[in-house]
C-alpha positions in Angstrom: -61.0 19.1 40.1 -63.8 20.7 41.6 -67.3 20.3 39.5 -66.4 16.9 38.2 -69.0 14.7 39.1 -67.6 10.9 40.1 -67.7 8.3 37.9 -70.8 6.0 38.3 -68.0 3.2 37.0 -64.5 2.7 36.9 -63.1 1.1 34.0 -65.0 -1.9 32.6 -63.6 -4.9 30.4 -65.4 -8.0 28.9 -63.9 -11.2 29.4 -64.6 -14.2 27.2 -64.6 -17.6 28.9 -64.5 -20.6 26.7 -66.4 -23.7 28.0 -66.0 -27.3 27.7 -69.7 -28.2 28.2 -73.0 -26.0 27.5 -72.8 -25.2 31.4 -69.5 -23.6 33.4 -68.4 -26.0 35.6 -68.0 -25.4 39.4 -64.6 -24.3 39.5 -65.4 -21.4 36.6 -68.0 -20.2 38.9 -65.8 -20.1 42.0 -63.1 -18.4 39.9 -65.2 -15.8 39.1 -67.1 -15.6 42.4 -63.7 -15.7 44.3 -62.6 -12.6 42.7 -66.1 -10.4 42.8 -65.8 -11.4 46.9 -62.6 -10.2 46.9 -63.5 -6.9 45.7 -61.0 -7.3 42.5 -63.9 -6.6 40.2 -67.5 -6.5 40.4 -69.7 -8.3 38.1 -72.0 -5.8 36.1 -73.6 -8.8 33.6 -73.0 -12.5 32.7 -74.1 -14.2 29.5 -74.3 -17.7 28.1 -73.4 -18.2 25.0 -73.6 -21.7 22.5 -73.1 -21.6 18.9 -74.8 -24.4 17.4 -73.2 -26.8 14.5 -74.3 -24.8 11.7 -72.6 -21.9 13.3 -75.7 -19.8 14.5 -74.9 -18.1 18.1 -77.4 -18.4 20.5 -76.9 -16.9 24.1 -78.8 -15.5 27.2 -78.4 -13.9 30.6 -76.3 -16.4 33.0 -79.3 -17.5 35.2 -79.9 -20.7 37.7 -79.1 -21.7 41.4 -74.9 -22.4 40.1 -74.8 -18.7 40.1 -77.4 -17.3 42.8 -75.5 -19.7 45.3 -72.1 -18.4 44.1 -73.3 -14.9 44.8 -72.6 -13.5 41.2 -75.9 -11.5 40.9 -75.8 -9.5 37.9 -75.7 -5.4 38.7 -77.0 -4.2 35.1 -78.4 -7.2 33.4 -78.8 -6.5 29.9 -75.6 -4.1 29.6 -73.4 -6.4 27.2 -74.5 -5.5 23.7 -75.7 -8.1 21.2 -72.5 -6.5 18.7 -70.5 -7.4 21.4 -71.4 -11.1 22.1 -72.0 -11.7 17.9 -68.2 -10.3 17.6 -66.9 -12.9 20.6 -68.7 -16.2 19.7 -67.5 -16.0 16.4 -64.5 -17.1 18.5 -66.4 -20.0 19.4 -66.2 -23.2 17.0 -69.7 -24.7 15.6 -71.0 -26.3 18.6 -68.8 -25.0 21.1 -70.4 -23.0 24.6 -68.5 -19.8 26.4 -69.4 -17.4 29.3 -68.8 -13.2 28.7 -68.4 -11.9 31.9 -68.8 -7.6 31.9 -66.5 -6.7 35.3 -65.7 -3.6 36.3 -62.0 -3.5 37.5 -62.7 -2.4 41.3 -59.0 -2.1 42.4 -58.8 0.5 39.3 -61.6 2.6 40.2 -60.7 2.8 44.0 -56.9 3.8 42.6 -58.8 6.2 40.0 -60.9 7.9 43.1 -57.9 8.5 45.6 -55.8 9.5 42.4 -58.8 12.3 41.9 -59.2 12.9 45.7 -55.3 14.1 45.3 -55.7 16.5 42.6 -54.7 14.0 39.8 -56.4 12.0 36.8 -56.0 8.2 35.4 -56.2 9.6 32.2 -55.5 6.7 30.0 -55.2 3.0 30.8 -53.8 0.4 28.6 -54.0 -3.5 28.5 -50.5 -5.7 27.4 -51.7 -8.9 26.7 -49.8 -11.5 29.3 -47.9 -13.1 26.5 -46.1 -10.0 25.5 -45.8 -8.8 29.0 -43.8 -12.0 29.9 -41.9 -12.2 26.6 -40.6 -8.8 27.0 -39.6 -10.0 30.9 -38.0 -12.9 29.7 -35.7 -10.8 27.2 -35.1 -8.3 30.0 -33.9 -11.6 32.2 -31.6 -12.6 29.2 -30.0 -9.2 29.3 -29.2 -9.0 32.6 
């Protein structure tokens, strides 16, 4: 594998938080927080988003002391795409608020480097949705 040039990230997923109130409560942040401390993931941007009663979205960088506190600076603020946030509030009922949260899956990419270190590539990586993941285990329970 000699040439390649490493990654400058591993592999990077949006998650959409829905909120019960126009700001995430504490224990949202410390969820969050808690796992960019760990080193699970690391958080590359965070935006607000509230989509008013006639339906229009409205959203901005996550910014205030709730988050400088909880140590979730942003790395690349900016880097979730206006496409991206229009596609996920329309998950969001008129009036409703919600959190996208861009992470890049740290665990993966330090897996993905010593995989490369070794003379191999993570060439393909695919979600299963927790629901099917634990049906599936459920049915291979009721066979056994």
């Amino acid at each position: 594998m000699a040439g390649i040039a490493p990654l400058t990230l591993g592999v990077v997923e949006l998650v959409f938080i829905t909120l019960d109130s126009e700001s995430p409560a504490a224990g949202v942040i410390d969820a969050l927080s808690g796992q960019v401390f760990a080193g699970t993931v690391r958080l590359l941007d965070l935006v607000t988003v509230t989509v008013d009663e006639r339906g229009d979205v409205h959203w901005a960088e996550a910014e205030g002391v709730e988050y400088e506190l909880s140590g979730l600076r942003r790395r690349v603020p900016g880097l979730i795409g206006d496409d991206d946030i229009r596609q996920l509030a329309s998950r969001t009922p008129p009036g409703g608020h919600a959190l996208i949260a861009l992470l890049e899956l740290s665990w993966l990419r330090r897996l993905s480097d010593e995989i490369a270190d070794a003379g191999g590539t993570v060439a393909a990586v695919e979600r299963i949705p927790a629901a099917v993941a634990n049906a599936v285990l459920d049915l291979a329970a009721d066979t056994c």
